[in-house]
C-alpha positions as CSV (number, residue, x, y, z in Angstrom):
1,X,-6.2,-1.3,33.0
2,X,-4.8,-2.2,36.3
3,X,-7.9,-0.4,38.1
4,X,-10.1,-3.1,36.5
5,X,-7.4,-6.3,37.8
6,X,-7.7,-5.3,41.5
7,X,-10.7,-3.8,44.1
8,X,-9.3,-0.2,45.1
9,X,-6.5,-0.6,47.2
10,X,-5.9,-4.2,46.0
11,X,-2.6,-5.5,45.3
12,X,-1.4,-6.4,41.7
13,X,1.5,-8.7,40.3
14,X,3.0,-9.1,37.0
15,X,5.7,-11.6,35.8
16,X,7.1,-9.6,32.9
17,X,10.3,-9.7,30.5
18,X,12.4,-6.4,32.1
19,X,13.7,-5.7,28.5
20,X,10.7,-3.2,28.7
21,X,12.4,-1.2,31.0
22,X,15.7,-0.9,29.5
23,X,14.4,-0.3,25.6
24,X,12.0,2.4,24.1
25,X,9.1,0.8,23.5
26,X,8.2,0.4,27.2
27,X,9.2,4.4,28.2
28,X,5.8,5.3,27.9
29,X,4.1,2.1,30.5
30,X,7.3,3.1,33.0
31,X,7.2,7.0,32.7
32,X,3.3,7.6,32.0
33,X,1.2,4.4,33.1
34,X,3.0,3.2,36.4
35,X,3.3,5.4,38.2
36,X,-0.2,6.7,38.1
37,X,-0.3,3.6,41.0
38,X,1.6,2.6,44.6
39,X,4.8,1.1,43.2
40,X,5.5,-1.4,46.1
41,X,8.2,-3.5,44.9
42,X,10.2,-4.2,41.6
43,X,11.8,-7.8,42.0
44,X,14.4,-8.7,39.2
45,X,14.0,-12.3,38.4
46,X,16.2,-12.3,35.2
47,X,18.7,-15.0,37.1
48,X,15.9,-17.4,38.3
49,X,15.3,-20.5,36.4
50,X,11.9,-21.3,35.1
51,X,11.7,-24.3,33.3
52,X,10.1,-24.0,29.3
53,X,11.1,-20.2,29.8
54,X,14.6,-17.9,28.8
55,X,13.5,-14.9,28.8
56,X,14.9,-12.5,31.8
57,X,12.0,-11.4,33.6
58,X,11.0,-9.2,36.6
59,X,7.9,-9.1,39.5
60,X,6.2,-5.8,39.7
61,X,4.1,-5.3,42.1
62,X,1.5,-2.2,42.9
63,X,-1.4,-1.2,44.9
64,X,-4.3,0.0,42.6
65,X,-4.5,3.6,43.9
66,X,-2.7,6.4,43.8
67,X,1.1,6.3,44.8
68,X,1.2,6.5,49.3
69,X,4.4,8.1,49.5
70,X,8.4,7.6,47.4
71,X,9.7,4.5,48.2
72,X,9.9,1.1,45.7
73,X,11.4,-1.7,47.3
74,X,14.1,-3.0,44.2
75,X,15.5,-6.7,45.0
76,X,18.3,-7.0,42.2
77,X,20.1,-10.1,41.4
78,X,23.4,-10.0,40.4
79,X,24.0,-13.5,38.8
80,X,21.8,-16.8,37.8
81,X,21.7,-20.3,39.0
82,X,24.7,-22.0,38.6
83,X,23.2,-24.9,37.2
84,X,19.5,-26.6,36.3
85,X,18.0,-26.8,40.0
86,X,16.6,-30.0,40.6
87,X,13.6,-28.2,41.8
88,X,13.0,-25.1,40.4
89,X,11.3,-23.7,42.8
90,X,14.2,-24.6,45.6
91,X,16.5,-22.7,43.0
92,X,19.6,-20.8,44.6
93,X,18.2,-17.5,42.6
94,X,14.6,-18.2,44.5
95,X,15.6,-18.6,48.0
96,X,17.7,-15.8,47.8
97,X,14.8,-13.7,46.4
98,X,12.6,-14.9,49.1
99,X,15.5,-14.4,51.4
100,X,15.2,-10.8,50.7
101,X,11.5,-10.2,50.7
102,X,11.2,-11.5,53.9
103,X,14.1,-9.6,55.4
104,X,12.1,-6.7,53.8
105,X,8.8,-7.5,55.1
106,X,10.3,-7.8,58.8
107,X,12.0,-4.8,58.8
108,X,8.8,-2.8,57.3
109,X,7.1,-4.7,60.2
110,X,9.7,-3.9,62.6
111,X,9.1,0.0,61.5
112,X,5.8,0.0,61.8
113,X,6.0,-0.9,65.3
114,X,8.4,1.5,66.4
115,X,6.4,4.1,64.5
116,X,3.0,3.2,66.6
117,X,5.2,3.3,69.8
118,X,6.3,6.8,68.9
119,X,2.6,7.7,68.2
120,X,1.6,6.4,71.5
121,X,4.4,7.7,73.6
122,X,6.4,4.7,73.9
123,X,9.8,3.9,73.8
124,X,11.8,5.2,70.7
125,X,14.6,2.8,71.2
């Protein structure tokens, strides 16, 4: 299925209730499906508020090819809006998710550079 949502390599996003992690019925899409792909990041969205909507949720998010290495990037929140955000999508629960993806996405940046200057004979430090 997700081979068919994305051109090889392609990324792919789904906004999902996480109960299927936690209960039987989705053991099977976790343990046998998944991770048949590259896992890039699992970003818990339960707290977040989304108007019309109350079920907790989760962002998954995979490359469609085979997994490239053993590391998932999990952003997990710990507690939900305090109250109905004027703008949803200014939420407390939101910034601080985007918060952490972009300190993510710098530091994989930041890696990447030091990796190619290590390649090349640079500076390690």
């Amino acid at each position: 299925m997700l081979d068919h949502l994305a051109v090889p390599g392609g990324f792919v996003a789904q906004l999902t209730s996480n109960s299927f992690m936690k209960r039987e019925f989705g053991r099977r899409y976790v343990t046998e499906f998944l991770p048949r792909f590259d896992a890039r990041w699992i970003i818990d969205t339960s707290g977040a508020y989304i108007p019309g909507h109350g079920t907790p949720t989760c962002i998954l998010v995979h490359r469609a090819r085979p997994p490239v290495g053993d590391t998932v990037t999990v952003i997990r929140g710990n507690r939900g809006e305090p109250h109905v955000p004027e703008d949803p999508a200014r939420g407390l629960v939101w910034r601080a998710i985007e918060d952490a993806v972009d300190s993510r996405l710098a530091w994989d940046r930041f890696q990447a550079g030091a990796d190619l200057a290590r390649r090349d004979g640079g500076p390690t430090h």
